[in-house]
C-alpha positions as CSV (number, residue, x, y, z in Angstrom):
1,X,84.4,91.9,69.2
2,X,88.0,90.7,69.1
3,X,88.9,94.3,70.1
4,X,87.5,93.9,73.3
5,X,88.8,91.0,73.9
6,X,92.1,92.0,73.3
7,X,91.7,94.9,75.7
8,X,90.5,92.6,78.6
9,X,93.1,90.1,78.1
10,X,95.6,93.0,78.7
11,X,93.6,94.1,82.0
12,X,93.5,90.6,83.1
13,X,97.2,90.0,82.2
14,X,98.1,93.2,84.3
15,X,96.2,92.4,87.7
16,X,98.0,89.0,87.4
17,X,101.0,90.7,87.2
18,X,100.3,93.2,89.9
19,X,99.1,90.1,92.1
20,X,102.6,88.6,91.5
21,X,104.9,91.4,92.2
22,X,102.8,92.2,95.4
23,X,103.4,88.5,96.1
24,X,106.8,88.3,96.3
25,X,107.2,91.9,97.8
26,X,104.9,90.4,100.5
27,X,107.2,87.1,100.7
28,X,110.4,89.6,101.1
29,X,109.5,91.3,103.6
30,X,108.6,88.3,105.5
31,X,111.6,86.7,105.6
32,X,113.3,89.6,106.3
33,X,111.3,90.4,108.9
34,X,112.1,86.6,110.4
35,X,115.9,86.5,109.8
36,X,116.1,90.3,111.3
37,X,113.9,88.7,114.7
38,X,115.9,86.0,114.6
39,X,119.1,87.3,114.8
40,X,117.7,90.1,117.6
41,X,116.5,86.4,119.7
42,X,119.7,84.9,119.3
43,X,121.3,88.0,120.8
44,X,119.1,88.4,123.6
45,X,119.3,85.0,124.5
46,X,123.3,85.3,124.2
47,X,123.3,87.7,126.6
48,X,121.2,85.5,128.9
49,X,123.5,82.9,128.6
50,X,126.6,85.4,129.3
51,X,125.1,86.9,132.4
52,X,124.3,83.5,133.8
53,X,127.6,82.4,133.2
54,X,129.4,85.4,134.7
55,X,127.1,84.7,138.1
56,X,127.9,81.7,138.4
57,X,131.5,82.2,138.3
58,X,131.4,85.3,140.3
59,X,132.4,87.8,137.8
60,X,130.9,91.3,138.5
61,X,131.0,93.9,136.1
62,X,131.1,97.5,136.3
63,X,130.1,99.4,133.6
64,X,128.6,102.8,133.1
65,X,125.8,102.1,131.5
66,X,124.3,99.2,133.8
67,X,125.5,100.6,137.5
């Protein structure tokens, strides 16, 4: 019987180890996934801020890319 046991305890001990690495894989992707986001907000709301300012000072660009 102690053969068995052995053999579940190393089953057990590998699911929890499983569980763990797809734990923090889980938990890195996640705050990657924020910090990426945030850093595409901040951006976005840069260039909010920029065009505001530039209308209210009168300032008209011309660019190709946004006739």
């Amino acid at each position: 019987m102690t053969g068995l046991d052995i053999r579940r305890r190393g089953k057990i001990t590998a699911y929890v180890d499983i569980a763990a690495i797809v734990l923090i894989v889980v938990l890195v992707v996640l705050t990657v996934v924020l910090v990426v986001g945030m850093f595409i907000w901040a951006a976005v709301k840069d260039g909010q801020e920029d065009k505001a300012l530039q209308a209210r000072l009168g300032i008209r660009r011309r660019t190709r890319l946004g006739r």
